[in-house]
C-alpha positions in Angstrom: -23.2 15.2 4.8 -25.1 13.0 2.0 -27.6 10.4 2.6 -25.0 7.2 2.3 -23.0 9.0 5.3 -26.4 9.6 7.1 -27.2 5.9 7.1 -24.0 5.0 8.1 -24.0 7.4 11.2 -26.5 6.9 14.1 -28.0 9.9 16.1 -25.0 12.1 14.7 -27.2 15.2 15.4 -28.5 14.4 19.1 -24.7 13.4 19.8 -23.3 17.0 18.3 -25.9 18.8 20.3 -25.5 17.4 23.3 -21.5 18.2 23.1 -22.3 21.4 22.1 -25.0 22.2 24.7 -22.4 20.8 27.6 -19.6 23.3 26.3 -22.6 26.1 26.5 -22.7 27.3 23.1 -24.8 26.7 20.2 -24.0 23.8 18.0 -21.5 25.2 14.7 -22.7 23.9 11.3 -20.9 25.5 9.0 -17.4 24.2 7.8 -14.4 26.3 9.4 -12.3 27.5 6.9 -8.9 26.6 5.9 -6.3 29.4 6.9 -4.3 30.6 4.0 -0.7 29.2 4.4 1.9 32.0 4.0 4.7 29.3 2.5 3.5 26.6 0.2 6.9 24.8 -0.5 5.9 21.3 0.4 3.8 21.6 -2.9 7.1 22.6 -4.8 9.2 19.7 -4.1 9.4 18.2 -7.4 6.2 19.3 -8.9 7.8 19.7 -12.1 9.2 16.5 -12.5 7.5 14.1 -15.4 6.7 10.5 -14.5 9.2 9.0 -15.7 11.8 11.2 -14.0 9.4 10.6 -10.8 9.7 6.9 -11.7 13.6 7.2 -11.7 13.6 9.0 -8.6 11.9 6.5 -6.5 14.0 3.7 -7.7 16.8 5.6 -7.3 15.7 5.6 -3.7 14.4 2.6 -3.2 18.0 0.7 -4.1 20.3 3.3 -2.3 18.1 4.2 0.6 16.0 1.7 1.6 17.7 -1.2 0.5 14.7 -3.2 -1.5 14.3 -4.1 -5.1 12.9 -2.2 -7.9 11.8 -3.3 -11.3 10.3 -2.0 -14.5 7.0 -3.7 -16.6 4.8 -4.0 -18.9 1.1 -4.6 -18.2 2.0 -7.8 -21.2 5.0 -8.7 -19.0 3.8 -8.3 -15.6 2.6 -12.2 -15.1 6.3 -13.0 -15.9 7.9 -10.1 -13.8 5.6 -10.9 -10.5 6.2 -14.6 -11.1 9.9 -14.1 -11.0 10.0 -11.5 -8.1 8.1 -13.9 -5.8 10.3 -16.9 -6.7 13.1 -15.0 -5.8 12.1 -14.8 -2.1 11.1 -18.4 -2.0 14.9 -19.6 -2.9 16.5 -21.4 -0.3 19.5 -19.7 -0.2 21.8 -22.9 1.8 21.0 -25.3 -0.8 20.2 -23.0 -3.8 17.2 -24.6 -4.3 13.5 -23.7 -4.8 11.4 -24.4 -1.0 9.2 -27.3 -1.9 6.4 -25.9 0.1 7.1 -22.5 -0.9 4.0 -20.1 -0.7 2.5 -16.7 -1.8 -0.7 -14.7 -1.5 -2.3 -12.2 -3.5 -4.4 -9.8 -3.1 -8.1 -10.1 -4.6 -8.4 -6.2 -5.9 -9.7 -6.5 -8.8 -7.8 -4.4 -10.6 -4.4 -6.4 -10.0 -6.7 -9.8 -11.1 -7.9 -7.8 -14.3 -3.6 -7.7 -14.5 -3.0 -11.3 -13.5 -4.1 -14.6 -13.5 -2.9 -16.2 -10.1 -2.5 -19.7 -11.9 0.4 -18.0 -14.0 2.1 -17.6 -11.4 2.0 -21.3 -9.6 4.2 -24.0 -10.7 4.7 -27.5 -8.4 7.2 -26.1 -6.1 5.5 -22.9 -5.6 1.6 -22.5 -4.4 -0.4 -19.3 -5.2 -3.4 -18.4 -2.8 -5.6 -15.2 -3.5 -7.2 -13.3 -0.5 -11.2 -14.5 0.3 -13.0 -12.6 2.1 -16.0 -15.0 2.2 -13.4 -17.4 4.0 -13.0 -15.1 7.2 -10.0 -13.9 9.1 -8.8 -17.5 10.7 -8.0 -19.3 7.2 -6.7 -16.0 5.2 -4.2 -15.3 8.2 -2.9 -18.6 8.6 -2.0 -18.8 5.0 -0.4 -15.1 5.4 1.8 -16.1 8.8 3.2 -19.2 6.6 3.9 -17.5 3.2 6.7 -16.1 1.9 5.8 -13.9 -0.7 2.3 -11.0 0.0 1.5 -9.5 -3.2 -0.6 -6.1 -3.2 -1.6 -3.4 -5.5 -0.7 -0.3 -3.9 -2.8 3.1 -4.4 0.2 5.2 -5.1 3.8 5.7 -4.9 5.9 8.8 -3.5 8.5 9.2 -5.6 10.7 11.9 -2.7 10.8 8.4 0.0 10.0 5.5 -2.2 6.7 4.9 0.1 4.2 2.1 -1.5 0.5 3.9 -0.3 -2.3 1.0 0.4 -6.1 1.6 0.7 -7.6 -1.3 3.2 -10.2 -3.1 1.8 -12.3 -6.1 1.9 -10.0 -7.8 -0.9 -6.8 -6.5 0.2 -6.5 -7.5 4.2 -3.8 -5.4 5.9 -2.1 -9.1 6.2 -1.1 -9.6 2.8 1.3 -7.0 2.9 2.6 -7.2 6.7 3.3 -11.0 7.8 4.8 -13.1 4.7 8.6 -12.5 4.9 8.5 -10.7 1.4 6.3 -7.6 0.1 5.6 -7.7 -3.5 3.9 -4.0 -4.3 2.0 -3.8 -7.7 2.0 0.3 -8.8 1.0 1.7 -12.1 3.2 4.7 -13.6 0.5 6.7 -13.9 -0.1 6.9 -10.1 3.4 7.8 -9.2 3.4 11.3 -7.2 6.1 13.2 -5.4 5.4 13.2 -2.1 3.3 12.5 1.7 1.9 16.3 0.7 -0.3 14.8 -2.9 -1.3 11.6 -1.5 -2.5 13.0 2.1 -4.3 15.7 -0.7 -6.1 13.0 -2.2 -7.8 11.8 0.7 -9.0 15.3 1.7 -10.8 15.4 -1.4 -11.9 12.1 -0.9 -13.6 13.2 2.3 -14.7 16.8 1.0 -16.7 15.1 -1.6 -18.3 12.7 1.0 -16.4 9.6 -0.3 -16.1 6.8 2.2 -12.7 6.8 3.8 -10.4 3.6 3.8 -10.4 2.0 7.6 -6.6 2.0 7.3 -3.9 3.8 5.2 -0.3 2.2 5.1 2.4 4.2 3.7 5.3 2.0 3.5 8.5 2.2 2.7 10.6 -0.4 1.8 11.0 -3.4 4.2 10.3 -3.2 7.8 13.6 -1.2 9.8 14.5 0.6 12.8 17.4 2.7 13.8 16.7 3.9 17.3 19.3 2.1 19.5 22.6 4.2 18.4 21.4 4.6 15.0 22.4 1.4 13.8 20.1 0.2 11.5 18.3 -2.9 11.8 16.2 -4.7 8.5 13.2 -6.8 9.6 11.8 -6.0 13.2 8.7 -5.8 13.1 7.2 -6.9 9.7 8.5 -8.1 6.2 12.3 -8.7 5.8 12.5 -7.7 2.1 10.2 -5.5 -0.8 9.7 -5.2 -4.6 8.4 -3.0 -5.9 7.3 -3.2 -9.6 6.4 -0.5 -11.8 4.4 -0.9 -14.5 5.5 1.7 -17.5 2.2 1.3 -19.3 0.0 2.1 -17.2 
């Protein structure tokens, strides 16, 4: 355990010996080790795919399977992509007209601002609000009920089930990408990977090397669905009616 951990963690030592005096053994320090596993073929599923055939893959998916939209950027393009994706979902279909209140928020991770500038995307029909932490919970999750667009910048992308990963964070609220009708998911090329097996990898390392955990990872995939009464399908239950998901090629 490193010092930031130990700071973080009160009496961790007191607790663990107490647990292991009550079982009436002596307290194990020493890490167990990882069977060896006899089949490793959830590491061969498409391992030797490039990214871009991983990147044709998961749109592949996304349209057939899961029903949600899929496009293709440029880290110069991507201000005119996102703006178009989010004015999409904030068309009034019945009178084929922009809303004129119609909303969006974006998430503060710095990386997609370093991308974006959130007043590119705003025009008078259409209102932009980014994430603020310093504002607190009330005013960043009224703005996310009433919105139609959430736009976040997702970890990674699994090519296999078209699943968007996202880290929680201070800048990213979990809200952004569950309560405005539409989900708008920002992912690089670069970070595309086949499957649940390399991202759930990643965060073992994460934690083997003493890195700080996210409080919440959300694999997602596509817009919010359920098929458990007779197998009928059913889009929109219990979170965002529609996704995006926009893949930026230089990146």
């Amino acid at each position: 355990m490193d010092h930031q951990t130990a700071q973080r963690i009160y009496n961790r030592d007191s607790f663990l010996d107490n647990i292991a005096q009550k079982l009436g053994r002596e307290r194990k320090t020493t890490p167990v080790e990882r069977p060896a596993l006899k089949y490793r073929c959830h590491h061969d599923v498409m391992a030797d795919k490039s990214q871009d055939e991983l990147k044709a893959e998961l749109i592949k998916y996304t349209e057939t399977a899961l029903g949600a939209r899929a496009l293709e950027t440029t880290k110069a393009e991507l201000a005119k992509t996102l703006k178009s994706a989010c004015l999409y979902y904030c068309n009034n279909e019945e009178e084929d007209a922009a809303r004129q209140d119609s909303e969006t928020i974006l998430s503060a991770d710095e990386r997609l601002l370093a991308l974006v500038d959130p007043t590119e995307l705003a025009d008078k029909q259409h209102s932009v609000h980014v994430w603020d932490q310093s504002a607190g919970y009330e005013p960043n999750i009224t703005i996310a009920e009433r919105a139609q667009v959430g736009v976040v910048f997702a970890e990674q992308a699994l090519a296999e089930s078209g699943t968007m990963v996202l880290y929680s964070n201070p800048a990213q609220g979990r809200a952004v990408s569950l309560l405005p009708e539409a989900s708008v998911f920002i992912v690089p090329q670069s970070t595309l990977i086949p499957r649940l097996t390399q991202a759930t990898a990643a965060l073992h390392e994460k934690a083997k090397n003493g890195e700080r955990i996210p409080s919440c990872v959300n694999f997602i995939s596509g817009p919010s669905s359920t098929a458990d009464i007779e197998l009928i399908k059913v889009v929109g239950v219990h979170g965002p009616v529609y996704a995006t998901y926009i893949v930026i090629n230089d990146m």
